[in-house]
Structures are given as C-alpha cells and as structure tokens.
C-alpha positions in Angstrom: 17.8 -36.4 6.7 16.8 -33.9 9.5 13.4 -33.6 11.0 12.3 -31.0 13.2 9.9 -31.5 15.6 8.2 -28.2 16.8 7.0 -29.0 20.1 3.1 -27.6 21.9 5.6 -25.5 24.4 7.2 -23.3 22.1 4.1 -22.5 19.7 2.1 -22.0 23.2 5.3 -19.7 24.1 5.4 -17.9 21.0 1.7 -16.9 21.0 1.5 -13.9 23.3 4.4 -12.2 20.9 2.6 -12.8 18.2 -1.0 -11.3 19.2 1.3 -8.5 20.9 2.4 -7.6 17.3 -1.1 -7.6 15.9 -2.2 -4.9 18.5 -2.4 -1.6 17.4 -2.4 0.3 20.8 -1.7 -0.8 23.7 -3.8 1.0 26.7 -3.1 1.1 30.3 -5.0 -1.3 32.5 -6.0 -3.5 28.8 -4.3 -5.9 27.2 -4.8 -4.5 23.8 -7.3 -2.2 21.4 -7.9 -3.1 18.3 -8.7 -1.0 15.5 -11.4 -2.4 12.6 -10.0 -2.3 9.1 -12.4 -1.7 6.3 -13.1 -5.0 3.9 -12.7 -2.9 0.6 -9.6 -0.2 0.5 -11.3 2.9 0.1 -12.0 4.4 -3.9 -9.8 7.0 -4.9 -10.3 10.1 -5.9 -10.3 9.3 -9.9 -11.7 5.9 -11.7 -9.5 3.8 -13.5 -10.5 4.5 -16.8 -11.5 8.0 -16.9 -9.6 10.4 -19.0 -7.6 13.0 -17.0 -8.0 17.0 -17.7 -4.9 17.9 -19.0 -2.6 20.5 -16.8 -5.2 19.7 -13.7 -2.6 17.0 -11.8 0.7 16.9 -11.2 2.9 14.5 -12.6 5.6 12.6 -10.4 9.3 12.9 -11.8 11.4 10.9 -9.7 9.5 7.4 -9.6 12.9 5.7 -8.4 12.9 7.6 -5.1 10.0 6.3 -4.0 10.3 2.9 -5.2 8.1 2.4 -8.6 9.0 1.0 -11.3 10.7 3.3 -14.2 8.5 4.8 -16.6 8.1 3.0 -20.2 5.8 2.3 -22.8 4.0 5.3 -23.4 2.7 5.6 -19.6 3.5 7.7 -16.8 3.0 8.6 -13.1 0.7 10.9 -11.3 -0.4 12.2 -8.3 -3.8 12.9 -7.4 -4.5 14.4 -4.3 -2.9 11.3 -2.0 -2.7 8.8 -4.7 -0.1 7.7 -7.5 -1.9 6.8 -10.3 -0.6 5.4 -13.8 -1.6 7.0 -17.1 -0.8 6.9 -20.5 1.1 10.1 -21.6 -1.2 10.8 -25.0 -4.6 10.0 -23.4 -4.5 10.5 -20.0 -6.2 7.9 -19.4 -6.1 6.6 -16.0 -4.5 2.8 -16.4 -4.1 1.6 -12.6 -3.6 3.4 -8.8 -0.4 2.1 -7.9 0.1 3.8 -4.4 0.1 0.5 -2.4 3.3 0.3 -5.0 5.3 2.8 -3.7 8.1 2.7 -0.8 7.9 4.7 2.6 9.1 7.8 0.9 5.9 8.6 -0.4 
C-alpha cells in the first residue's frame, strides 16, 4: 500500500499559482484586481413558464454545434436575445434557460 505524504513546502509553493489563476487582471505596480461577481446570475429576458408569442424568437437549428443535447420529446431550443432557452414545440412554453449548457461556440 502507498501513502503520500504532501508536505507544508509544496502546498506553501503551490499557493501564489493558485491565487495567480483566480486574478482577473493583473495591473502594473499591484499584485492583482479583482472583479465582484454577483450572488444570483442575472434574470433573463423571459420567465420560465411564460408562454412564448409565436414567430417573435428565433429558434436554434444546429443544437450539436454548440454542444446541447439533441432535441426530443416534444421540446425545442431558442434564442432570446443572448439566451438559449428550452420550450415545448406546441405551447411554447418556456421549460428551462439552458445557456450555462452550451459550449464556447455560442
């Protein structure tokens, strides 16, 4: 049986690297600025739930190129103004935002 021991050296070494990758800019003459995140994502433009006016969005064909899961069951994909949202194809109703879902493509 192995055991590794992980010594105060090397997580004392490995520190700097890793507050290095948290900063977002780095600005001459300071070590780093960071940049607040908001607690709550912000709301999208629509509320999951509400019914979508048909022929007002546009719906997004190729799912695969940017990393969604293929359409099934009745629902598909659209976008509203920066957002990819999930909707079922006879209501449009609004199911889910699925934009954190999607690959660097979008």
């Amino acid at each position: 049986m192995l055991r590794f021991t992980v010594s105060a050296a090397v997580v004392v070494a490995t520190l700097p690297a890793i507050a290095h990758a948290q900063c977002r800019i780095a600005v001459a003459g300071t070590n780093c600025v960071t940049i607040p995140q908001p607690l709550t994502p912000a709301p999208g433009p629509v509320e999951i739930g509400a019914v979508l006016e048909r022929g007002q969005y546009s719906m997004l064909m190729n799912a695969r190129y940017y990393g969604l899961p293929t359409v099934s069951d009745g629902w598909v994909y659209f976008r509203i103004e920066d957002d990819i949202y999930r909707v079922d194809w006879r209501s449009h109703k609004v199911l889910e935002r699925v934009t954190h879902l999607a690959s660097r493509n979008w």
